[in-house]
C-alpha positions as CSV (number, residue, x, y, z in Angstrom):
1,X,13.2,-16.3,22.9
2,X,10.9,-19.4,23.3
3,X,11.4,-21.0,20.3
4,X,15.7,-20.4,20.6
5,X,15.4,-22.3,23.9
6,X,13.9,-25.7,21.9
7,X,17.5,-25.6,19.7
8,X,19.3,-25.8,23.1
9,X,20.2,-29.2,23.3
10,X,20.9,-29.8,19.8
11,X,23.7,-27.0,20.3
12,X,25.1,-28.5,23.2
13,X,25.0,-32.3,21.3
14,X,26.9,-30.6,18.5
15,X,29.4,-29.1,21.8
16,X,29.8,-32.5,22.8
17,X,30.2,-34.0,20.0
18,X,33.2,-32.0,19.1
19,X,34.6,-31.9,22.6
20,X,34.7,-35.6,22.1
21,X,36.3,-35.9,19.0
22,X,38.7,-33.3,19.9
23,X,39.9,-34.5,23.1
24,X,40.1,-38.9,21.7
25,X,42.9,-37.3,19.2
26,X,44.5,-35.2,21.6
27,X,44.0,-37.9,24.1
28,X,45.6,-40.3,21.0
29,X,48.8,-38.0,20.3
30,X,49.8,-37.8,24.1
31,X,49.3,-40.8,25.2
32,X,50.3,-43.2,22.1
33,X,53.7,-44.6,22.1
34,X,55.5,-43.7,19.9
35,X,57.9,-46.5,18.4
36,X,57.5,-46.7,14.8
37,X,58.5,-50.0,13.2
38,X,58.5,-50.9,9.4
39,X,55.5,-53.2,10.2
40,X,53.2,-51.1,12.3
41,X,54.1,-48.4,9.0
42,X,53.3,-51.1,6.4
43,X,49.9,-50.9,4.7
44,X,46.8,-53.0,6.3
45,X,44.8,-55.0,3.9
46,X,42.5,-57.4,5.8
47,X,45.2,-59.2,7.2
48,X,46.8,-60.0,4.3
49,X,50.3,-58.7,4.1
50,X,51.2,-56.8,0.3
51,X,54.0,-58.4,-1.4
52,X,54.1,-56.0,-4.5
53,X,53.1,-52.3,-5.1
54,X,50.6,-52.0,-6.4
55,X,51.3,-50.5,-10.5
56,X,48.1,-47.8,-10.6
57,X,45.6,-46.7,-8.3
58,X,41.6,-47.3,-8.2
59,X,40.1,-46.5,-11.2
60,X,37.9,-43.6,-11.0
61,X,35.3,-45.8,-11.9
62,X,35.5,-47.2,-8.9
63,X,34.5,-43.9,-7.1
64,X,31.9,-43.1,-9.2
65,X,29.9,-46.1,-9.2
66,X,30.4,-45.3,-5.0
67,X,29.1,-41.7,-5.9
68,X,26.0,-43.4,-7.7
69,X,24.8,-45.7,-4.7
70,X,24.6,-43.2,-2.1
71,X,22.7,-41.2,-4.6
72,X,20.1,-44.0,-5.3
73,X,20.8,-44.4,-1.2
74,X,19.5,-41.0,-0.3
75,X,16.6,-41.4,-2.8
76,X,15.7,-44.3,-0.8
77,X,15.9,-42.5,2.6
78,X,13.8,-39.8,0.9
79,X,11.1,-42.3,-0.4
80,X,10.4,-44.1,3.3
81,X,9.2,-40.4,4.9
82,X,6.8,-40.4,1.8
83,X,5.7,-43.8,2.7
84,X,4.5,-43.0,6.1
85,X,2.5,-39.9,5.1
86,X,1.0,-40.4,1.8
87,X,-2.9,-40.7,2.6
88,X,-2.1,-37.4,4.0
89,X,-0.3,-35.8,1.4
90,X,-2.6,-36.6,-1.4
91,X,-2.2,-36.2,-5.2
92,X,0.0,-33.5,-4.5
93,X,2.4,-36.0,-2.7
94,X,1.9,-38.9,-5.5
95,X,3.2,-36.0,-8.2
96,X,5.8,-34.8,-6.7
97,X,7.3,-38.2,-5.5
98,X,7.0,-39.1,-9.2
99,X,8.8,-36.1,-10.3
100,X,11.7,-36.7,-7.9
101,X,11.9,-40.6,-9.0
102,X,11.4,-39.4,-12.8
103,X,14.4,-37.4,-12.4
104,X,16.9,-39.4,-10.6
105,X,15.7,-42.3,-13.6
106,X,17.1,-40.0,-15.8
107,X,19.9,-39.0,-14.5
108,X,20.6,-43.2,-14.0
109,X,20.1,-44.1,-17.6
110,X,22.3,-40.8,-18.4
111,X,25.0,-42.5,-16.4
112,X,24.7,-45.7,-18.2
113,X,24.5,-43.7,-21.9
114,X,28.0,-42.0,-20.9
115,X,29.7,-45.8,-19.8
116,X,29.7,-45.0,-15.7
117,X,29.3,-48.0,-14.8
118,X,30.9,-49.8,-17.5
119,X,34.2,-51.7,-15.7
120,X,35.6,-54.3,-18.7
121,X,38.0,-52.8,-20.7
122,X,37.6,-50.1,-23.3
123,X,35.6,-51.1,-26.6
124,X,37.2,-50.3,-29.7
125,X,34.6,-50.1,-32.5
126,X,35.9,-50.2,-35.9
127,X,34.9,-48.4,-38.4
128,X,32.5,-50.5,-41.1
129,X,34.4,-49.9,-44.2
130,X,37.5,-51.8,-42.4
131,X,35.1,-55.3,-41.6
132,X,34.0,-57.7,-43.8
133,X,29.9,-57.8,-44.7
134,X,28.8,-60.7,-41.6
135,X,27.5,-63.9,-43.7
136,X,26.0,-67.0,-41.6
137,X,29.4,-69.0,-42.8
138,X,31.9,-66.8,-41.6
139,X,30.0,-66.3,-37.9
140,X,28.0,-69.2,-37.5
141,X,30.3,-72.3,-36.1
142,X,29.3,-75.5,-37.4
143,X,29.6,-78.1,-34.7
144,X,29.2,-81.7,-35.6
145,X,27.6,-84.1,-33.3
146,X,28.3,-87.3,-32.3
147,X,26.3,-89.5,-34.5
148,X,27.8,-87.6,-37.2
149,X,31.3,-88.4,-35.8
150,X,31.0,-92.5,-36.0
């Protein structure tokens, strides 16, 4: 029963937490006004009012690379508690901190392989049959200078 009583207060933090959320919407709904206008419906962009639609939505690029940083985020939260108590974890803390950064590396250069965080615009390659053989005349661009020029 003793070691119940030491999760007391994080139950009853969790109770008020969600008592508090819970009663700010109600609290919201009941006592908002309620006197919709085109304006207060309009979409808010930091104060900048849209004058077009947009014509497609955010890539889904976009929410990868978002995915990606609070991976490399929570390997960073996950690195500091090492920080503090490596002497006392040893070799045993060295390996596996090195096993854990091996594998989100990996995973990072797998991203980069597969185009995630790619954003330009889609890279055609043709195939080598179609292009001519590269020569230094047809890629190298002669500039003359301006000695040359008088």
């Amino acid at each position: 029963m003793g070691s119940l009583t030491s999760y007391l207060p994080i139950f009853v933090l969790f109770i008020l937490g969600f008592l508090f959320a819970a009663l700010s919407i109600v609290a919201s709904k009941l006592l908002a006004p309620k006197r919709p206008t085109t304006a207060k419906e309009a979409p808010y962009e930091c104060g900048i009012v849209p004058t077009y639609e947009l014509p497609q939505r955010f890539p889904v690029r976009f929410y990868l690379v978002a995915m990606i940083f609070v991976i490399f985020d929570i390997e960073v939260i996950f690195l500091f508690p090492w920080a503090v108590v490596y002497n006392s974890l040893g070799t045993f803390g060295l390996v596996e901190i090195i096993v854990f950064s091996l594998a989100v590396f990996f995973s990072f250069i797998y991203l980069i392989a597969n185009g995630a965080l790619d954003w330009g615009p889609i890279k055609v390659q043709r195939p080598a049959s179609e292009s001519a053989p590269r020569t230094t005349s047809s890629t190298v661009r002669r500039v003359s200078s301006n000695n040359e020029a008088a």
